[in-house]
N, C-alpha and C positions, 0 to 999 in steps of 0.2 A: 229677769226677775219681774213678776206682777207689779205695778202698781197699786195698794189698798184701796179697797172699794171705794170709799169715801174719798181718794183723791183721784178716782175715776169718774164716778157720778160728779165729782167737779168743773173734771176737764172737760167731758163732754157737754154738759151744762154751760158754759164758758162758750165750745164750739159751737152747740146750738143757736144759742144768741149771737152770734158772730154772724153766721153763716145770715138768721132770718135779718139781722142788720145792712147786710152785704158789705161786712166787713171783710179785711183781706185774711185769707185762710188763717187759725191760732197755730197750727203745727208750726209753721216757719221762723214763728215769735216764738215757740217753745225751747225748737232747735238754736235758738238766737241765746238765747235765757242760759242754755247749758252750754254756751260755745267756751273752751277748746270741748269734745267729746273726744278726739282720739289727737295723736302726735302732730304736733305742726312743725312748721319747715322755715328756719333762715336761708336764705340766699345774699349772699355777699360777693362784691365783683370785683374781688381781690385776691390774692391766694392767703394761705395761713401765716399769721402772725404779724401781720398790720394791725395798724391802728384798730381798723374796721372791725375788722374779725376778732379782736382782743374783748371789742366792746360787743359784739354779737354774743360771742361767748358767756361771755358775764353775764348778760341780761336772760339765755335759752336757760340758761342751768337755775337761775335765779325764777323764771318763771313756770320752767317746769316743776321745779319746789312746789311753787303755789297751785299751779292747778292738777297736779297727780300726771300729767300727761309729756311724755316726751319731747324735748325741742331741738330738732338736729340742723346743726349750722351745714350748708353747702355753698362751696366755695367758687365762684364761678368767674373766674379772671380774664381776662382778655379785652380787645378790642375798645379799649377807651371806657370800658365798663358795660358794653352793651351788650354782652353775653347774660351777664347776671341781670341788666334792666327786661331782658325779652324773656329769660325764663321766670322772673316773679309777676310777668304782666300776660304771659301766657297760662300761665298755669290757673287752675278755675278760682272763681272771684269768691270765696269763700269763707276768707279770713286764715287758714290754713297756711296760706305762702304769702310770710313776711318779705319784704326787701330790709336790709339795715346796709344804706348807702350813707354815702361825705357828702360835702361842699363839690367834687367834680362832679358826682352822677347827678347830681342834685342841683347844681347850681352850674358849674363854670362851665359844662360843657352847651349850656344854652347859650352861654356867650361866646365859643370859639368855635363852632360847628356852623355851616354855610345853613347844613339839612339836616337837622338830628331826627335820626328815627323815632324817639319820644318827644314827650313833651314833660317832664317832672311837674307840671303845675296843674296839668288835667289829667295826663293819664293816673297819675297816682293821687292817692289821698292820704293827707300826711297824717300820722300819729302822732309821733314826741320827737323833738329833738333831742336825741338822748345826752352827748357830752358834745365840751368846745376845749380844747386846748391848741396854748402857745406855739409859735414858732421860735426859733432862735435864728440869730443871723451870725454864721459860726467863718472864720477862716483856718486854712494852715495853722499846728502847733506853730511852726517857725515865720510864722507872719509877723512881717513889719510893724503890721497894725494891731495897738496895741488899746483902741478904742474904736469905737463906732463911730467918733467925731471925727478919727485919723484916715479910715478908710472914705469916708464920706468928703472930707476936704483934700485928697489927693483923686478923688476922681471928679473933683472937682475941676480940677486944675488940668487935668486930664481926660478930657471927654471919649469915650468908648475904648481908653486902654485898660480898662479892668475889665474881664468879665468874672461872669457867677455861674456857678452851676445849676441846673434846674431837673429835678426829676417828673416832673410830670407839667400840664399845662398849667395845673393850679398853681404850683410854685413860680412859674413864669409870669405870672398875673401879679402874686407877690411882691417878686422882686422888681417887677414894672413900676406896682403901687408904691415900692422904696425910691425906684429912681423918682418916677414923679415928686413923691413927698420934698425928697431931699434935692430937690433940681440936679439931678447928676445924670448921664448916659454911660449906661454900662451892657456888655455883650454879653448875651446869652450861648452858654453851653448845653447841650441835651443831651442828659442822659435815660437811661431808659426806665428808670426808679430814683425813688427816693433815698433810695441804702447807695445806690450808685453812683448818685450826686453827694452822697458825703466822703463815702471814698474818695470821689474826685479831691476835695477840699483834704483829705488825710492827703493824699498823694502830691499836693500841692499842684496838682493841675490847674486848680482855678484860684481864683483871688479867694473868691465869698460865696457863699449860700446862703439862701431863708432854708429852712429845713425843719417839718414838725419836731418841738423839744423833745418829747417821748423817745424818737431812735436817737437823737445824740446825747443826752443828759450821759449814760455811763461813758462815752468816748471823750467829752468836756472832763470830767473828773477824773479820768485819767491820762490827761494831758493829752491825748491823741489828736484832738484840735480845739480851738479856742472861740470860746462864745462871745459877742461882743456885746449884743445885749438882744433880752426877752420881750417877745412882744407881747404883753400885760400891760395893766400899771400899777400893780408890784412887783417885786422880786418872787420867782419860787424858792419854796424852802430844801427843795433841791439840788437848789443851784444860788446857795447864798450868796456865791462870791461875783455874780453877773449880774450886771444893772439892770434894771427894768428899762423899759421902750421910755418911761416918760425921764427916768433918772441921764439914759442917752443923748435924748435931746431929741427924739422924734416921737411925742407925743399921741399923733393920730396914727402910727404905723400900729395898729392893734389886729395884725395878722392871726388868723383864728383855723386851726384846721378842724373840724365839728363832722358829728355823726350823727345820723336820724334814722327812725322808723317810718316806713310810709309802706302804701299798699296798694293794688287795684282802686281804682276809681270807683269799678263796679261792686266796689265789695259792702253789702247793707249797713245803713250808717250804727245799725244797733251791734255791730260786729264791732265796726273800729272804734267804736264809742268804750267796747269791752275792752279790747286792745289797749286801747290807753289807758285805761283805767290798772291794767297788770302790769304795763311798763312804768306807768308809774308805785305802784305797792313793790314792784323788782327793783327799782331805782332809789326807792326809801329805807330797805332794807341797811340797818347796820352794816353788816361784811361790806353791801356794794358804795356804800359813800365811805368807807374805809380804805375800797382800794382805790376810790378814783383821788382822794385826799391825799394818798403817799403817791399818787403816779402825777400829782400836781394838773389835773383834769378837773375842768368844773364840769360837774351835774348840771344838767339843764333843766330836765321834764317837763319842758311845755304843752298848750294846750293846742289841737290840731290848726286853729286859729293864727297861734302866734308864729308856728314855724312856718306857717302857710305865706304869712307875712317877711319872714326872714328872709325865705328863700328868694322873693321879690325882690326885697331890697340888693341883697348878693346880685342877683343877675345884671339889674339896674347897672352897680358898680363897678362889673365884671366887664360888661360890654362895654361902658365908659373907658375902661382901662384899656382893654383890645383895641378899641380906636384911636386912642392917643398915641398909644405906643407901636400902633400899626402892626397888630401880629396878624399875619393871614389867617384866615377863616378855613378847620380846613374841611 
């Protein structure tokens, strides 16, 4: 379809003075101005129905709404996440192919990697943080321990006869920062996920887990294992009957599993600037602070600035912790 004359004689008008200014080409700024124009692309490096993907979900369908054009989430799982970091940072810098990565891709793997093929703090450029939720510190239905206090002063007393289960490295960072916290030594189990490490804990394999709230919340409620308490400093209204981290007595333990949008490095600031600006109007949307409110998920939508800054600080903490606790690097 033409353009009207009148907004032709404009544009070119506009390019002409650009051009006699030696300003940098208007097309690029047009194409900028109209970005999405056709279907863009998540990449997640998880498979379907984590956390991650739950919140990719949410946000493609919420921002396909707004701008008329398709958002297709791909799934891209494996190798500690770097299948899904090499195909959004492969792919042309365009603004087209989002990443919506965690705290590992994002954060812990820059503290447990000798050589990481990326780098999460140059190669990409952050958009929003989009949500943070709790973990729980969950044991055995048929557990001894019948407090956070109970399990905490018997491994006290007891140095490396407890272990915990752990699904990934993040959760092992975790439960490092619980033993730190609470001066206790306790041994790590690996399992290969997160769902794997709470079966452990149903199977009564292991003592204890940290474990994002989100996959055990329905298993706590029906008795299948038991939560000692929430790392918040409230209670979720999910899970009325489980004390909050500061009600436990370990205050600082405010274990957070979070999700963000980030992107090429190379991708022009007036693109990501637009990015942000949809992830946040998807994010403010009624329906979407509706489902993150019953799923006990805080909203974040920060400015590329702040999570730029989070990410920082996580690393800092992360690496601190892998030293202390002496986890190989691998």
């Amino acid at each position: 379809m033409q353009q009207p004359y009148s907004s032709r004689r404009r544009f070119l008008g506009l390019a002409a003075a650009a051009l006699a200014a030696g300003i940098a080409p208007l097309p690029a700024l047009a194409a900028e101005d109209a970005f999405p124009s056709r279907p863009m692309r998540f990449i997640v490096p998880f498979p379907a129905g984590s956390g991650t993907d739950t919140t990719a979900r949410m946000f493609a369908k919420k921002i396909g709404e707004l701008t008329g054009q398709g958002v297709v989430v791909e799934n891209k799982p494996g190798g500690n996440g770097f299948i899904g970091v090499q195909t959004a940072l492969n792919a042309p810098a365009d603004g087209y192919t989002v990443f919506i990565g965690s705290n590992s891709t994002l954060s812990t793997n820059a503290a447990t990697f000798r050589k990481l093929p990326y780098d999460p703090l140059t190669d990409f450029a952050p958009i929003t943080l989009l949500s943070r939720g709790p973990c729980v510190v969950i044991v055995p239905a048929g557990s001894p321990y019948r407090t956070l206090a109970e399990l905490l002063d018997d491994a006290r007393k007891r140095p490396g006869a407890l272990n915990y289960g752990t699904g990934s490295i993040s959760y092992t960072l975790y439960s490092e920062w619980l033993n730190e916290l609470a001066k206790i030594k306790t041994t790590p189990v690996p399992y290969k996920g997160a769902g794997d490490a709470i079966n452990g804990v149903m199977a009564a394999n292991v003592d204890f887990a940290v474990v994002d709230a989100t996959g055990a919340i329905e298993l706590v409620r029906g008795g299948r294992i038991r939560a000692l308490a929430y790392t918040a400093p409230q209670r979720s209204p999910l899970l009325p009957d489980v004390p909050s981290i500061v009600e436990a007595g370990l205050p600082d333990f405010l274990a957070y599993n979070w999700v963000a949008a980030a992107i090429s490095a190379r991708t022009p600031p007036a693109v990501v600037k637009r990015l942000q600006d949809l992830f946040t109007q998807a994010g403010n949307a009624p329906d979407v602070r509706d489902y993150y409110t019953r799923q006990s998920t805080k909203l974040i939508l920060s400015s590329p600035a702040e999570m730029l800054q989070y990410q920082k600080d996580e690393i800092v903490r992360w690496k601190r912790l892998a030293a202390v606790a002496k986890i190989p690097l691998q």
